[in-house]
KOLKE-344080 format. One record per residue (C-alpha): residue in one letter; x, y, z. Coordinates in steps of 0.2 Angstrom, whole numbers, plus 5000, padded with zeros to 4 digits. Layout:
N
+--------+------+------+------+
: residu :    u :    v :    w :
+--------+------+------+------+
:      A :    X :    Y :    Z :
...
+--------+------+------+------+
This chain:
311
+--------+------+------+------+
: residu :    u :    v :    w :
+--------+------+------+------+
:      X : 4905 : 4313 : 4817 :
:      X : 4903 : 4331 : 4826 :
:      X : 4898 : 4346 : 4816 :
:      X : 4913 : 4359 : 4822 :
:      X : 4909 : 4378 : 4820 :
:      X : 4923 : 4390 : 4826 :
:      X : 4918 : 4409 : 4827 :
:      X : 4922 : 4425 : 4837 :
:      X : 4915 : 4437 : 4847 :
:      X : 4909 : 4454 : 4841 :
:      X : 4909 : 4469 : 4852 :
:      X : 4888 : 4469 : 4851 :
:      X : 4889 : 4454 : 4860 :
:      X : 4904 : 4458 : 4875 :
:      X : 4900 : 4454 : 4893 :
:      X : 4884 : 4443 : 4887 :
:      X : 4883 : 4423 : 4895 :
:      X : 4892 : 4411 : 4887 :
:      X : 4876 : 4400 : 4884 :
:      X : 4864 : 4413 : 4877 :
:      X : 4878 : 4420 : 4863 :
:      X : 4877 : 4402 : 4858 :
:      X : 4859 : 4399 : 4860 :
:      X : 4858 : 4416 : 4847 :
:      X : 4869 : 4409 : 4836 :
:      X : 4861 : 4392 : 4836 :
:      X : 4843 : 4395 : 4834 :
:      X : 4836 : 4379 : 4828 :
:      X : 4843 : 4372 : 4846 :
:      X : 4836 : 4373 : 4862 :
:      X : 4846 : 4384 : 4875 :
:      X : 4845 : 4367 : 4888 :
:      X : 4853 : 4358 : 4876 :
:      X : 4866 : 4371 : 4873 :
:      X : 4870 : 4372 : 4891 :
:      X : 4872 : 4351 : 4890 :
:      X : 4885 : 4354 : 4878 :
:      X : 4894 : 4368 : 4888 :
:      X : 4892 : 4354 : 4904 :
:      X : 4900 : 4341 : 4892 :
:      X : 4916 : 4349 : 4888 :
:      X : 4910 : 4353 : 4871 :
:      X : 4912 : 4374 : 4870 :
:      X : 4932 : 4379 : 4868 :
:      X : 4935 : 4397 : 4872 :
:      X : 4951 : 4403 : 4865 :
:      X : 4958 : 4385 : 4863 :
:      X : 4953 : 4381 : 4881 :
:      X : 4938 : 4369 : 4886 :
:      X : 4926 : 4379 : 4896 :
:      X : 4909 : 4373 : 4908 :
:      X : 4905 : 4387 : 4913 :
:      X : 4888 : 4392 : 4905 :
:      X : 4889 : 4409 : 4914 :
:      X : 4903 : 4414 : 4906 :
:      X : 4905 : 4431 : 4900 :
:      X : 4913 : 4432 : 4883 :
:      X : 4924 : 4447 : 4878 :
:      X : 4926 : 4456 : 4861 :
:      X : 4940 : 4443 : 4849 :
:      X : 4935 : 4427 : 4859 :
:      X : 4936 : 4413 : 4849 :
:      X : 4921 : 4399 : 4851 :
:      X : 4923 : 4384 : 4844 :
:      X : 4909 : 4371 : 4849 :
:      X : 4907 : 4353 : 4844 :
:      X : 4888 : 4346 : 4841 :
:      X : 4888 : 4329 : 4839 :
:      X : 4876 : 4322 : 4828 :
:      X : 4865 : 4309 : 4834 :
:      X : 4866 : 4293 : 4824 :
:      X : 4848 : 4294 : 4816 :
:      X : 4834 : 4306 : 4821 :
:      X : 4819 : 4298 : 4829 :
:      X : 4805 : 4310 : 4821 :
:      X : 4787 : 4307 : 4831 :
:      X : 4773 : 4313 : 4828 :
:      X : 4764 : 4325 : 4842 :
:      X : 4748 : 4331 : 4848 :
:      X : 4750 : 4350 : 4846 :
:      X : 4738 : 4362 : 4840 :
:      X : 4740 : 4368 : 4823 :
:      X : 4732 : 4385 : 4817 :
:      X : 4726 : 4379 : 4801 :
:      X : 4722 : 4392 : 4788 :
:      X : 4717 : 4380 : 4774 :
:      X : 4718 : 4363 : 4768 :
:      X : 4712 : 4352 : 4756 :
:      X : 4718 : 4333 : 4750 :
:      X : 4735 : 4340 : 4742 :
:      X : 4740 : 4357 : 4753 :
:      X : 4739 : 4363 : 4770 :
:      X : 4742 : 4383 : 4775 :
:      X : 4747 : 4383 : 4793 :
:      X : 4748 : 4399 : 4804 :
:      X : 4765 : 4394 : 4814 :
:      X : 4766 : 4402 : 4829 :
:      X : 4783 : 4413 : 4838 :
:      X : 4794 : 4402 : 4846 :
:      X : 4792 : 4385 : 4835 :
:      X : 4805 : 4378 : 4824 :
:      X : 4799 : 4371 : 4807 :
:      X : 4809 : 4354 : 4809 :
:      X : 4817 : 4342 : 4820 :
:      X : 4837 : 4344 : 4823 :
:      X : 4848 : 4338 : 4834 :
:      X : 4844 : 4345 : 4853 :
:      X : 4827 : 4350 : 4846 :
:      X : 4818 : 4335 : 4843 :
:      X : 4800 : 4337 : 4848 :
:      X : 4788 : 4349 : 4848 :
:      X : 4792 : 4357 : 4829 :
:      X : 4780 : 4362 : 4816 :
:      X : 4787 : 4344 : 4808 :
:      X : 4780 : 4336 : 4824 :
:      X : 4763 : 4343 : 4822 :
:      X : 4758 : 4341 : 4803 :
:      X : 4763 : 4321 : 4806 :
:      X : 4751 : 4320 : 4819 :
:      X : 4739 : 4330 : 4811 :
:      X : 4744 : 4321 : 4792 :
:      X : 4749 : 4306 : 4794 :
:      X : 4757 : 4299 : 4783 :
:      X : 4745 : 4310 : 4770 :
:      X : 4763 : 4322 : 4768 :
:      X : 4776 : 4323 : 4755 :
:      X : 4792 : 4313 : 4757 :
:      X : 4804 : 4324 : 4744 :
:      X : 4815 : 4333 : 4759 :
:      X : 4817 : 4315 : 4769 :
:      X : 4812 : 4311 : 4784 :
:      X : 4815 : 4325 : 4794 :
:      X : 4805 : 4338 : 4784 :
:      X : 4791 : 4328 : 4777 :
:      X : 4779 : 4340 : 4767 :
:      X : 4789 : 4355 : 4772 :
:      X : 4793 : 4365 : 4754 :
:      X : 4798 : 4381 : 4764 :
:      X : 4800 : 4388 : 4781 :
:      X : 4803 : 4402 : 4792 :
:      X : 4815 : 4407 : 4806 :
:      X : 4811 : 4400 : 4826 :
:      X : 4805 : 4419 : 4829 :
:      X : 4796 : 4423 : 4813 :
:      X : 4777 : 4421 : 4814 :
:      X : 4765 : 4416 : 4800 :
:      X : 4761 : 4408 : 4786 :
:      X : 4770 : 4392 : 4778 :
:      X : 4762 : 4379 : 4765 :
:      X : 4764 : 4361 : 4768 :
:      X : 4764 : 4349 : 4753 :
:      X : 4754 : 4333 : 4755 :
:      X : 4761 : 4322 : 4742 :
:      X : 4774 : 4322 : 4730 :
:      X : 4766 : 4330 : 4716 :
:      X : 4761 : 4345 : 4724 :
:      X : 4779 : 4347 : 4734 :
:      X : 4785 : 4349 : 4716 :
:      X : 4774 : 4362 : 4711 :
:      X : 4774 : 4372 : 4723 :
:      X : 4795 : 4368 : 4724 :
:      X : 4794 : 4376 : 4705 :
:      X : 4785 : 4390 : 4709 :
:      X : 4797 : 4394 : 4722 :
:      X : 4811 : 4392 : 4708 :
:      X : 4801 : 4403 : 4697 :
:      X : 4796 : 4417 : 4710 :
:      X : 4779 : 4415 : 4709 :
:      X : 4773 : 4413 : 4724 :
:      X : 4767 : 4426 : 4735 :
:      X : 4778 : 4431 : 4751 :
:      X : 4773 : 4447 : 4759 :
:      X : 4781 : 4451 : 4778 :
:      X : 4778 : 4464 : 4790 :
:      X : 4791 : 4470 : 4801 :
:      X : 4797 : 4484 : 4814 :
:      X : 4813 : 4490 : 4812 :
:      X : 4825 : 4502 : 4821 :
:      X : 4827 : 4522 : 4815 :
:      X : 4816 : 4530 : 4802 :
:      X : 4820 : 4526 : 4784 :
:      X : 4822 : 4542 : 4775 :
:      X : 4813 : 4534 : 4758 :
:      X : 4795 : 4529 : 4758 :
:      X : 4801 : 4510 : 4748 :
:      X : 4815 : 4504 : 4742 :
:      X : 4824 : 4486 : 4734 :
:      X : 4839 : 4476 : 4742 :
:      X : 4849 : 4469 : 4729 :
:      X : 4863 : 4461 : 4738 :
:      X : 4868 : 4443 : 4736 :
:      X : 4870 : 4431 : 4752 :
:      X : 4882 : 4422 : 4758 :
:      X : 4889 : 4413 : 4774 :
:      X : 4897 : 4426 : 4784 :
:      X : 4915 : 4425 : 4783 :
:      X : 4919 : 4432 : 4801 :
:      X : 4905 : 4420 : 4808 :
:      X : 4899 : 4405 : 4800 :
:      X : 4884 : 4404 : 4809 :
:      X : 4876 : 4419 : 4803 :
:      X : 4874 : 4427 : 4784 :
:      X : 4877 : 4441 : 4779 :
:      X : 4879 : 4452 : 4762 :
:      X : 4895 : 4446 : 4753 :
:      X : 4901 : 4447 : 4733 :
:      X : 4908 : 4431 : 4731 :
:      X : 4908 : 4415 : 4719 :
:      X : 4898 : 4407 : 4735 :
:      X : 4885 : 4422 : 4736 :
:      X : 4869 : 4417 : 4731 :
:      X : 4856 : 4432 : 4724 :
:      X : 4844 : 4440 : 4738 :
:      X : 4831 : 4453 : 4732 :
:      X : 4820 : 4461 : 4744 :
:      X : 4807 : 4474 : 4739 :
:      X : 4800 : 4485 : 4755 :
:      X : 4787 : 4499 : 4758 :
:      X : 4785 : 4511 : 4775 :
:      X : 4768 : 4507 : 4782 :
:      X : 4771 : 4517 : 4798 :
:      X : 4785 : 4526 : 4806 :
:      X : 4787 : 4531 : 4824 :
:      X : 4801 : 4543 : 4828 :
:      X : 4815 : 4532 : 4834 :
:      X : 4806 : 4514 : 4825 :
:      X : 4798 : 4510 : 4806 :
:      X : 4784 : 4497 : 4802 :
:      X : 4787 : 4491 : 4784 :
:      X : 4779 : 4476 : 4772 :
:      X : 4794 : 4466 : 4763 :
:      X : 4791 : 4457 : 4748 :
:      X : 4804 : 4443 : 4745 :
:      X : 4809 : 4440 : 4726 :
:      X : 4821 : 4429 : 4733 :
:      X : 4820 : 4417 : 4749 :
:      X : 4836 : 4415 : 4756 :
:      X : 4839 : 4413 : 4774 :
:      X : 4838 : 4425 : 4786 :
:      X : 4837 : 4437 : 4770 :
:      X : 4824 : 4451 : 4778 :
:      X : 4834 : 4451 : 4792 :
:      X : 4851 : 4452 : 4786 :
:      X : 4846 : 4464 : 4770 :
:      X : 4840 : 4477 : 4786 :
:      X : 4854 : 4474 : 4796 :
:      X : 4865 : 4478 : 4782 :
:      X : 4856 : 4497 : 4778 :
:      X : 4857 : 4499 : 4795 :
:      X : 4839 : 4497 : 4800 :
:      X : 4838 : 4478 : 4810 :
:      X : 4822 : 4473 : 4817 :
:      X : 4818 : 4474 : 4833 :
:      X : 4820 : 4461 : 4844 :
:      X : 4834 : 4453 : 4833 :
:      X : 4848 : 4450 : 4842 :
:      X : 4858 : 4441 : 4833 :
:      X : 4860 : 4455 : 4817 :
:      X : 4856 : 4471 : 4828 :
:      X : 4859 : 4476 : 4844 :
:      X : 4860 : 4466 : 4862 :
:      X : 4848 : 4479 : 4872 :
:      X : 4831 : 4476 : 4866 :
:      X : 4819 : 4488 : 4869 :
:      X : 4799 : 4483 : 4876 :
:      X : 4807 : 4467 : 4884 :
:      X : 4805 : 4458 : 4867 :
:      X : 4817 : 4443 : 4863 :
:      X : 4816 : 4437 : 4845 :
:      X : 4814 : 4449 : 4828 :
:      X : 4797 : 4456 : 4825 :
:      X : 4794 : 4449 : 4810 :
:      X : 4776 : 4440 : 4803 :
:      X : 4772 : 4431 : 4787 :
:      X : 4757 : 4440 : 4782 :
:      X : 4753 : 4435 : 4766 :
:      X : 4754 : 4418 : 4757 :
:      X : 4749 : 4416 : 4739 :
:      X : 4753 : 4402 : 4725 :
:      X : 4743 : 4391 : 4713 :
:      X : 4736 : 4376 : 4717 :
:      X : 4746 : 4363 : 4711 :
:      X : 4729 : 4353 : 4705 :
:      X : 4717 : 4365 : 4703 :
:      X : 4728 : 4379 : 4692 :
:      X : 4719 : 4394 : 4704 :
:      X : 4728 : 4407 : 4712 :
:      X : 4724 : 4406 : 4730 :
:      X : 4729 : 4420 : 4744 :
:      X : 4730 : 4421 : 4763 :
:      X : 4731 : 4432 : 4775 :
:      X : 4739 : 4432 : 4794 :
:      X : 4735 : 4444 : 4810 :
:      X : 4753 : 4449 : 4817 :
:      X : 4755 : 4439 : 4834 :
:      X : 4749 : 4448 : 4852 :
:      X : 4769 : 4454 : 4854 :
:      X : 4770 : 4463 : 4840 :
:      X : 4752 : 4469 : 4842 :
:      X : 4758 : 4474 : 4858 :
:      X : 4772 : 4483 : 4854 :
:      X : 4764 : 4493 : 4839 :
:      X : 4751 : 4499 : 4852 :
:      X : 4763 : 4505 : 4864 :
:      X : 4771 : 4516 : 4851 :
:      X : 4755 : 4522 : 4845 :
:      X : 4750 : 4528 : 4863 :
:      X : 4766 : 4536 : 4862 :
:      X : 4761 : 4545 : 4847 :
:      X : 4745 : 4553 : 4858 :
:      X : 4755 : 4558 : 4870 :
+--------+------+------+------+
């Protein structure tokens, strides 16, 4: 059976390719395979079938696309480097790099962070999430950067899982945004739902569905035209940093699918880095605490707006 997802075009997105508004909205799948789908007569624009990946959408187009699900998910484990930040016989802190999904989904099967820790595990990793995210008790967006705890057995997945529950667990971001926030910190206190315009992405509804989302956030920087906060999640709902600053008005930069379509420094994917990770051991009962450098682009970026500061 497919998975059917119907949504329409907003005026951010007018004039862009067919293949890379789906390849935003679909981040977990590569953009080859959304091209494959386009190819196969999946992608209706309007009520038409369209294969044209170039395609350029208007404002009000309605997508509807069919992904079909393969019938069962061959997860192998692969040889890729893995920036391991601790690990002993019941966790394992992982640095996960830009550009790396967390787990396996249809059109991405290989090369995710699930990928790796299997090689790098064996079969030392919790099995509570299935097959498809063995040890994996939290994770991160494809663009994000930084640090994610892997559970090695059962035991440990449910600690950790509790602490989660609890919110316990230390989750500390950093992330550049767009315009300069007139207040020095501030919390979001909006629930999350499913937006209701567009089912792929989430956004700040109050609704039976909604679901709580809390984020507390700090100015660390400003720069004129851009802000560099730390954002502490209460809560960990999906996308939530990114939908929380979209909604005041403030999206990060380089995300594309909750701020704008022109990007500025030729970044593609929302500066945003784990940079602090701290729970209780689940055998051990000691708080432990890890820290994260921001990756090269952000780096990068941050420097280029400093320079600018000079000047």
């Amino acid at each position: 059976m497919n998975d059917k997802y119907i949504f329409s075009i907003d005026k951010e997105h007018q004039s862009t390719r067919l293949d890379l508004v789906l390849s935003l909205q679909f981040e977990e799948i590569s953009r080859s395979f959304v091209q494959k789908l386009i190819e196969s007569g999946n992608v209706k624009i309007n009520g038409e079938t369209c294969f044209v990946k170039k395609y350029k959408v208007n404002e009000g187009d309605e997508i509807e696309i069919d992904i079909p699900q393969p019938k069962e998910l061959k997860i192998e484990a692969e040889d890729i480097p893995l920036d391991i930040v601790y690990e002993d016989d019941d966790v394992l802190v992982v640095d996960k790099p830009r550009g790396m999904v967390v787990h396996p989904a249809a059109g991405n099967e290989n090369g995710t962070l699930v990928n790796a820790i299997m090689y790098h595990c064996g079969d030392r990793l919790s099995s509570i999430n299935g097959v498809i995210r063995p040890g994996i008790v939290h994770r991160i967006d494809k663009d994000t950067s930084g640090l994610l705890v892997i559970a090695k057995n059962d035991s440990a997945h449910e600690s950790l899982s509790r602490q989660l529950a609890e919110h316990t667990v230390t989750r500390r971001y950093e992330a550049l945004l767009f315009d300069n926030l007139n207040e020095d910190e501030g919390t979001i206190d909006e629930p999350l739902a499913r937006d209701p315009s567009n089912r792929l992405r989430y956004a700040v509804v109050h609704g039976k569905n909604s679901k709580r989302a809390v984020t507390h956030w700090k100015v660390l920087k400003r720069f004129g035209r851009f802000t560099l906060i730390e954002a502490r999640l209460e809560t960990g709902r999906t996308h939530q940093i990114r939908v929380h600053m979209s909604y005041i008005k403030h999206p990060l930069v380089g995300d594309m699918l909750y701020g704008p379509r022109k990007q500025p420094f030729d970044v593609s994917g929302q500066l945003l880095h784990a940079k602090k990770l701290g729970f209780i051991h689940p055998k051990t009962g000691e708080y432990m605490e890890f820290e994260s450098h921001r990756p090269e682009i952000f780096e990068r970026v941050l420097e280029k707006l400093e320079k600018a500061e000079r000047k």
